[in-house]
N, CA, C and O atoms as CSV, one atom per row, in Angstrom:
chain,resi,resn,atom,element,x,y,z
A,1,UNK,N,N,14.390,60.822,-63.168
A,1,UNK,CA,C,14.344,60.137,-61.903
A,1,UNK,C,C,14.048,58.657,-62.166
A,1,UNK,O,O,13.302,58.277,-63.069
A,2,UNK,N,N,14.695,57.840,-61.300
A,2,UNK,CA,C,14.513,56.597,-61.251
A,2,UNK,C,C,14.224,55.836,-60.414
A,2,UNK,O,O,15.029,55.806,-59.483
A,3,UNK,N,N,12.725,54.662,-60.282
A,3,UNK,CA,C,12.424,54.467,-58.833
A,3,UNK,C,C,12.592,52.803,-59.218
A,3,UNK,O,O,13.257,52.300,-60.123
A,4,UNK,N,N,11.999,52.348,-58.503
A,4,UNK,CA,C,12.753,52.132,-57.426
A,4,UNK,C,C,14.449,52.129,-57.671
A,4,UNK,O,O,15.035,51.896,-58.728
A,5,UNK,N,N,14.965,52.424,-56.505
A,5,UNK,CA,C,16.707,52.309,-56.757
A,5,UNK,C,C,17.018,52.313,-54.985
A,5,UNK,O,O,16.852,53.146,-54.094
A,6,UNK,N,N,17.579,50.836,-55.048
A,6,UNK,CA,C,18.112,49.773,-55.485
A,6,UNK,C,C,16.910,49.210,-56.673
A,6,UNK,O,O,15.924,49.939,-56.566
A,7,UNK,N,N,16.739,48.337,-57.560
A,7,UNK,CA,C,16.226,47.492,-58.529
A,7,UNK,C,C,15.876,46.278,-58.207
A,7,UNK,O,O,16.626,45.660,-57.450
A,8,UNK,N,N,14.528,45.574,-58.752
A,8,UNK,CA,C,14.736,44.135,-58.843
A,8,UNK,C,C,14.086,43.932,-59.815
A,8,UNK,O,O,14.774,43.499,-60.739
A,9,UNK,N,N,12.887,44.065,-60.076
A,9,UNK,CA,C,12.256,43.433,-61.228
A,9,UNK,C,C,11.819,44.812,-62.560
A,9,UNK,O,O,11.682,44.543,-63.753
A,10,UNK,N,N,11.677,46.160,-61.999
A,10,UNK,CA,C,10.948,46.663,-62.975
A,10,UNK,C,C,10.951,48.127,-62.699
A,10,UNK,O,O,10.349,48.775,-61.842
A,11,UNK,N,N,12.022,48.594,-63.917
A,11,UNK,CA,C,12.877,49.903,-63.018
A,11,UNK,C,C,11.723,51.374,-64.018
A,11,UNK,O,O,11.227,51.306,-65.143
A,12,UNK,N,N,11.677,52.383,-63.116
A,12,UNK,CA,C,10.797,52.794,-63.899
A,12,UNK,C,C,11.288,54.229,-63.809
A,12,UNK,O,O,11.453,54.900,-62.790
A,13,UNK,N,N,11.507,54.596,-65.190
A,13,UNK,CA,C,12.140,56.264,-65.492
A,13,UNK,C,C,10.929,57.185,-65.708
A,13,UNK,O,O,10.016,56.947,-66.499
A,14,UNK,N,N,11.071,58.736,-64.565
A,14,UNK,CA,C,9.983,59.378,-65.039
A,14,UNK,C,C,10.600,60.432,-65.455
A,14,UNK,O,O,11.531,60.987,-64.872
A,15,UNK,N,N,10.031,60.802,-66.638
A,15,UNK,CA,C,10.578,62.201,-67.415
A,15,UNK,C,C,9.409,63.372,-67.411
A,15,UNK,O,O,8.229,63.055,-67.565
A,16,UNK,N,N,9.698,64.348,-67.279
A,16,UNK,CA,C,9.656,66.236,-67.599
A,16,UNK,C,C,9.642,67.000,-68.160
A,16,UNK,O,O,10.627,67.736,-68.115
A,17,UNK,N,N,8.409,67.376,-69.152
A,17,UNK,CA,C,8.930,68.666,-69.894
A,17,UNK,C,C,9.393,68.125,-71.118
A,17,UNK,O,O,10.271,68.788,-71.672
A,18,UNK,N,N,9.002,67.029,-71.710
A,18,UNK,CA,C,9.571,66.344,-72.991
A,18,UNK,C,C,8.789,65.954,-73.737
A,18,UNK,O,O,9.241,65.163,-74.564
A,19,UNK,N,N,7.041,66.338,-73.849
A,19,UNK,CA,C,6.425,65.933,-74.478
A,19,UNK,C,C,6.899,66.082,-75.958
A,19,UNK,O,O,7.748,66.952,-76.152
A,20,UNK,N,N,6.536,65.471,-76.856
A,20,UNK,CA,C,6.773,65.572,-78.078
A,20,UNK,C,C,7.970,65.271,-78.560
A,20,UNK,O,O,8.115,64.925,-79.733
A,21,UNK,N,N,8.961,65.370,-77.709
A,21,UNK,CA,C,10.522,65.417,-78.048
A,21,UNK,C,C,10.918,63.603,-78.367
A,21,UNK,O,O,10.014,62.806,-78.116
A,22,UNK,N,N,11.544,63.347,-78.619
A,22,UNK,CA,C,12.306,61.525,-78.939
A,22,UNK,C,C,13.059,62.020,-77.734
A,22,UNK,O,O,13.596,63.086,-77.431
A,23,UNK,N,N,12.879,60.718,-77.096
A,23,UNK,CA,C,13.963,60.305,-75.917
A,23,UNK,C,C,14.292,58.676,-76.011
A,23,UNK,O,O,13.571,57.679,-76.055
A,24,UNK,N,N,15.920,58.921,-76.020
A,24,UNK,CA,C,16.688,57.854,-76.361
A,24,UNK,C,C,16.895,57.126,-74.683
A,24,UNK,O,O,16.876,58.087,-73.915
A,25,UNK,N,N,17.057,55.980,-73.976
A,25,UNK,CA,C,17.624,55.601,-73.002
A,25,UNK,C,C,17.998,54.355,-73.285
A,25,UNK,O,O,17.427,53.439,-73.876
A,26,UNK,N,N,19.330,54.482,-72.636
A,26,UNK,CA,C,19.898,53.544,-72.614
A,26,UNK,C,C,20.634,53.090,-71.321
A,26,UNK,O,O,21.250,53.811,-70.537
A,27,UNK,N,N,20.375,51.271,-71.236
A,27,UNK,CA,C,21.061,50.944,-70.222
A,27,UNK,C,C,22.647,50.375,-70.245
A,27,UNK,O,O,22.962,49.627,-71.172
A,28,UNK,N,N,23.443,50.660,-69.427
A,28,UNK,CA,C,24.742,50.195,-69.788
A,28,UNK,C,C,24.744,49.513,-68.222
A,28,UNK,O,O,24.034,49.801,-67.258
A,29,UNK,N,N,26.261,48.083,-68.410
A,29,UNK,CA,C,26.762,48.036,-67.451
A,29,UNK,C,C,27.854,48.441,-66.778
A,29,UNK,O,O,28.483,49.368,-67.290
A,30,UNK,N,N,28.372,47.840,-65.431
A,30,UNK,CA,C,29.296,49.036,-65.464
A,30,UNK,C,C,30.843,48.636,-65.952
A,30,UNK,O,O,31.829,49.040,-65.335
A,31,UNK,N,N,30.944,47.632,-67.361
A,31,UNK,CA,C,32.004,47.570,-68.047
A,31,UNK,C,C,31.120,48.700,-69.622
A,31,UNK,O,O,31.557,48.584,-70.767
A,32,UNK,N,N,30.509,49.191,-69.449
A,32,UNK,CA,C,30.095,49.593,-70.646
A,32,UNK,C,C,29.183,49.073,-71.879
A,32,UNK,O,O,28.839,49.517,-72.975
A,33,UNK,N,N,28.970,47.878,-71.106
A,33,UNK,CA,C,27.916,47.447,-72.230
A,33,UNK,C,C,26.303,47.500,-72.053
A,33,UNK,O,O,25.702,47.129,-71.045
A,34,UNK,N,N,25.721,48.034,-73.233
A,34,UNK,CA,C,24.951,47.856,-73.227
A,34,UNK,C,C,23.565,46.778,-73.228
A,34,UNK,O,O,23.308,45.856,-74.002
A,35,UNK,N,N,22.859,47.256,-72.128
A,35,UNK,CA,C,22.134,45.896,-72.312
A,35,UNK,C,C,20.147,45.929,-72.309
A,35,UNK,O,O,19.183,45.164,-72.296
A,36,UNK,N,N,20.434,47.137,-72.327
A,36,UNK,CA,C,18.848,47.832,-72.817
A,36,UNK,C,C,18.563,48.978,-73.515
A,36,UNK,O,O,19.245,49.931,-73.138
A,37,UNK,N,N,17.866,49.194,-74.314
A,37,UNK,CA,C,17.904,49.892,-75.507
A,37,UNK,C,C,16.614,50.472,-75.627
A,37,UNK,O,O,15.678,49.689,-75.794
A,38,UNK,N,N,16.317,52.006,-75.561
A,38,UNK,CA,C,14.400,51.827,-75.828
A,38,UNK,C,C,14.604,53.761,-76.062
A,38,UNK,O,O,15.368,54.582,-75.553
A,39,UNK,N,N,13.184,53.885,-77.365
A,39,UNK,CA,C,13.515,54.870,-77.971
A,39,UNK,C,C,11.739,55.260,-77.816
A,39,UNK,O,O,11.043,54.444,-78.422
A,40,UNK,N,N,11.172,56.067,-77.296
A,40,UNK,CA,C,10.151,56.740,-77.209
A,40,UNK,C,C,9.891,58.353,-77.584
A,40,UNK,O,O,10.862,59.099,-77.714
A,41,UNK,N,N,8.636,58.805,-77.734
A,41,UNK,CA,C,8.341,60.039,-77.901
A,41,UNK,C,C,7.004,60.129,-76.499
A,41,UNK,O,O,5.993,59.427,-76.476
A,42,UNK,N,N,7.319,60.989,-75.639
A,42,UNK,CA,C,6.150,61.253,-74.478
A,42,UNK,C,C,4.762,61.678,-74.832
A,42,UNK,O,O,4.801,62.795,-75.346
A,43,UNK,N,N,3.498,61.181,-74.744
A,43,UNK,CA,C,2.916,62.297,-75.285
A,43,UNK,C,C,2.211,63.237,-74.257
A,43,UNK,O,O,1.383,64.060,-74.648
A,44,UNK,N,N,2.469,63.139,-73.236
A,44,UNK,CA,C,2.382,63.828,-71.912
A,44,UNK,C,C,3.317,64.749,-71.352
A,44,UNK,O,O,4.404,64.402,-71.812
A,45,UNK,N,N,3.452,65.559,-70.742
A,45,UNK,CA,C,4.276,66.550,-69.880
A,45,UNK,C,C,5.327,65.648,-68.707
A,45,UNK,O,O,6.537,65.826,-68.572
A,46,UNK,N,N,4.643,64.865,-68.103
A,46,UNK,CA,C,4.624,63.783,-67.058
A,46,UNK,C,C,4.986,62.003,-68.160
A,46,UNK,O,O,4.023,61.403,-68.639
A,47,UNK,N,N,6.189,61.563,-68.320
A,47,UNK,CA,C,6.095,60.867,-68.619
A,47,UNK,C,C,6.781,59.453,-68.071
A,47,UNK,O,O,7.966,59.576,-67.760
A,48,UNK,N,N,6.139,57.975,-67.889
A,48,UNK,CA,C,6.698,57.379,-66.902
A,48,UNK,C,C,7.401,55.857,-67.741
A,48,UNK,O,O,6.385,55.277,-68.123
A,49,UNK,N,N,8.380,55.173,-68.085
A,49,UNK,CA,C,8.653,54.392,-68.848
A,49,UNK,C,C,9.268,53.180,-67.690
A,49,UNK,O,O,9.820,53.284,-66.595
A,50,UNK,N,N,8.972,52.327,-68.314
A,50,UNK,CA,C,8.933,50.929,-67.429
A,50,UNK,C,C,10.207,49.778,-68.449
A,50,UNK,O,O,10.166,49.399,-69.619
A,51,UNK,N,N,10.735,49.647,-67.869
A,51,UNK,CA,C,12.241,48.586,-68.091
A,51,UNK,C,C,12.188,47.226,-66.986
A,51,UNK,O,O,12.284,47.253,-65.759
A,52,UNK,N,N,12.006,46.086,-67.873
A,52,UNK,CA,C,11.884,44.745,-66.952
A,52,UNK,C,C,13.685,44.812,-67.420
A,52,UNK,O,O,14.455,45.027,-68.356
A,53,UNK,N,N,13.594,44.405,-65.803
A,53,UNK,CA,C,14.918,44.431,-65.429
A,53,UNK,C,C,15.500,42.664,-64.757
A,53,UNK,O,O,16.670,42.356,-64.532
A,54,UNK,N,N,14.463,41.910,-64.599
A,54,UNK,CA,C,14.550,40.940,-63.418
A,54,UNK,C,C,15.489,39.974,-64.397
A,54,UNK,O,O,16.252,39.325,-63.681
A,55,UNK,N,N,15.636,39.733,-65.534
A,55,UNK,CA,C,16.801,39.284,-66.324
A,55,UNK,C,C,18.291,39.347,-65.705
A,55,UNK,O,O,18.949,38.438,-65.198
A,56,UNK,N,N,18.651,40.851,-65.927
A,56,UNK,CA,C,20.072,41.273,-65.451
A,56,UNK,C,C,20.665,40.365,-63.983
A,56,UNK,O,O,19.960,39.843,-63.119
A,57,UNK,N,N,22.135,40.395,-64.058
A,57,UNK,CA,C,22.475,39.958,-63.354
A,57,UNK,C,C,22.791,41.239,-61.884
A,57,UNK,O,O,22.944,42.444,-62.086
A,58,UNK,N,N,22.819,40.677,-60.703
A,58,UNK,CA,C,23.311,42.245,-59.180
A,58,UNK,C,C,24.130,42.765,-60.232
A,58,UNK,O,O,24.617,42.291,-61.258
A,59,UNK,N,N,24.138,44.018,-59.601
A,59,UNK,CA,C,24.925,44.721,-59.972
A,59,UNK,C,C,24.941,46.419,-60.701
A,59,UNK,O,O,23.873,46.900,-61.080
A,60,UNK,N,N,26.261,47.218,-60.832
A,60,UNK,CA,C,25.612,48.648,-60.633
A,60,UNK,C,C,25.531,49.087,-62.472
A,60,UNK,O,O,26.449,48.773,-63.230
A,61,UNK,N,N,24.396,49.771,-62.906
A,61,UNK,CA,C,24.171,50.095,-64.067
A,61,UNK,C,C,24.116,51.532,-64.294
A,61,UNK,O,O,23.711,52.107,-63.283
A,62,UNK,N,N,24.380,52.321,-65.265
A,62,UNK,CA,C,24.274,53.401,-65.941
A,62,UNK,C,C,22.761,53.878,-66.797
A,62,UNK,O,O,22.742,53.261,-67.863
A,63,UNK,N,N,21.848,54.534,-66.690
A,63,UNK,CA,C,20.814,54.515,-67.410
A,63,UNK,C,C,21.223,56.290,-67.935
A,63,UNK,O,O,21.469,57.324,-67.314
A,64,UNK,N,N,21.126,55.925,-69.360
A,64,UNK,CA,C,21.405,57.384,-69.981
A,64,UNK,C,C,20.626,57.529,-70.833
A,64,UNK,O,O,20.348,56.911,-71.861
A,65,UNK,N,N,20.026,58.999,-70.021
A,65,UNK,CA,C,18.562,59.750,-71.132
A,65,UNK,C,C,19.402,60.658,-71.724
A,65,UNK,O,O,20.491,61.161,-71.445
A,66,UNK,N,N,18.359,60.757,-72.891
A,66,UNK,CA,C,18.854,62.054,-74.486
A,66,UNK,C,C,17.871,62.568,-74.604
A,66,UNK,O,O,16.978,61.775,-74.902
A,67,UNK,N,N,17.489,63.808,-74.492
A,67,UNK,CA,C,16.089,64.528,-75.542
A,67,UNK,C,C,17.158,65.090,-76.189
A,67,UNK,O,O,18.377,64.917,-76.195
A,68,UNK,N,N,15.861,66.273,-77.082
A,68,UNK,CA,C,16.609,67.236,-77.861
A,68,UNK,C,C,16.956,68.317,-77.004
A,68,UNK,O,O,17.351,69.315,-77.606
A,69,UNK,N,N,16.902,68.420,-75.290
A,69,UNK,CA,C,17.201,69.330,-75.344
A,69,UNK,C,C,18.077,69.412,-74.184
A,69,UNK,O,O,18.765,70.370,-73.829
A,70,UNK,N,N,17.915,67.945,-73.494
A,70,UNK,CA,C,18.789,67.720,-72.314
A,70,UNK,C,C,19.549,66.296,-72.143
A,70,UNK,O,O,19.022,65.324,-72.685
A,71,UNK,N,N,20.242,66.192,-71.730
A,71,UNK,CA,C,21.193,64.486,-71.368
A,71,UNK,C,C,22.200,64.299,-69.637
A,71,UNK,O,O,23.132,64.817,-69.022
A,72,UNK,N,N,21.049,63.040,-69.515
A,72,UNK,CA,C,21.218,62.834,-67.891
A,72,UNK,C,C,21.869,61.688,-67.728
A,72,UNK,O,O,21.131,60.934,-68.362
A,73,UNK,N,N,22.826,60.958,-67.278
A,73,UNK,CA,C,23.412,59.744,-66.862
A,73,UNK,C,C,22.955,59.212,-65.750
A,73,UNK,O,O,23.821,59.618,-64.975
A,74,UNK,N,N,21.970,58.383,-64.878
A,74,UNK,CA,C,22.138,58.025,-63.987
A,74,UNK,C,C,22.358,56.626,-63.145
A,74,UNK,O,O,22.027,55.561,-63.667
A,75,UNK,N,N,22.790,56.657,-62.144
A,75,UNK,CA,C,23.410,55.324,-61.523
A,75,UNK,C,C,22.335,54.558,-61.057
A,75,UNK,O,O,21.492,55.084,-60.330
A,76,UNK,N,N,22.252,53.303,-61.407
A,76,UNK,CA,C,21.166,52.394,-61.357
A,76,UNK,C,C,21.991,51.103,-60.341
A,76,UNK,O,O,23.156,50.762,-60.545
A,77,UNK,N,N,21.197,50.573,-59.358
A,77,UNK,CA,C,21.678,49.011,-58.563
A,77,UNK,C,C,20.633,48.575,-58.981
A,77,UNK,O,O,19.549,49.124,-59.178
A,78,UNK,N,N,21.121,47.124,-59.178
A,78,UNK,CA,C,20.264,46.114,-59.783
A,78,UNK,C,C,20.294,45.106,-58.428
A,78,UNK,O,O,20.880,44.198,-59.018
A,79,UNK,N,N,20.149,44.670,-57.328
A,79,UNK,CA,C,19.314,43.433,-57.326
A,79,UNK,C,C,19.608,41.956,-57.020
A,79,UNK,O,O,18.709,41.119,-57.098
């Protein structure tokens, strides 16, 4: 899940059930490029990750999570 959405300054992904696991996310735009990059391990059940966003230019983004055991794409507005 991703809050706030629409976006302006500081987009914040909460993850589930992934303690221990590496989770990859990545931000893309919507020509495909990437333009945020961030690689964590949770050490909580409940985990909440914070992306300064107020850089990016409006516009609609892709945020794609990886664990080991699941992979979510979701649609991000920026702002």
């Amino acid at each position: 899940m991703v809050l706030p959405n629409p976006v302006t300054n500081v987009l914040r992904l909460k993850i589930q059930d992934s303690k221990g696991q590496e989770v990859q996310a990545s931000l893309t735009d919507a020509v495909g490029r990437e333009v945020l990059h961030r690689q964590f391990v949770p050490e909580t059940n409940t985990h909440q990750e914070e992306f300064g966003v107020s850089d990016l230019p409006t516009g609609m983004f892709f945020l794609k999570v990886v664990t080991e055991t699941k992979q979510a794409t979701l649609k991000v507005v920026k702002l």
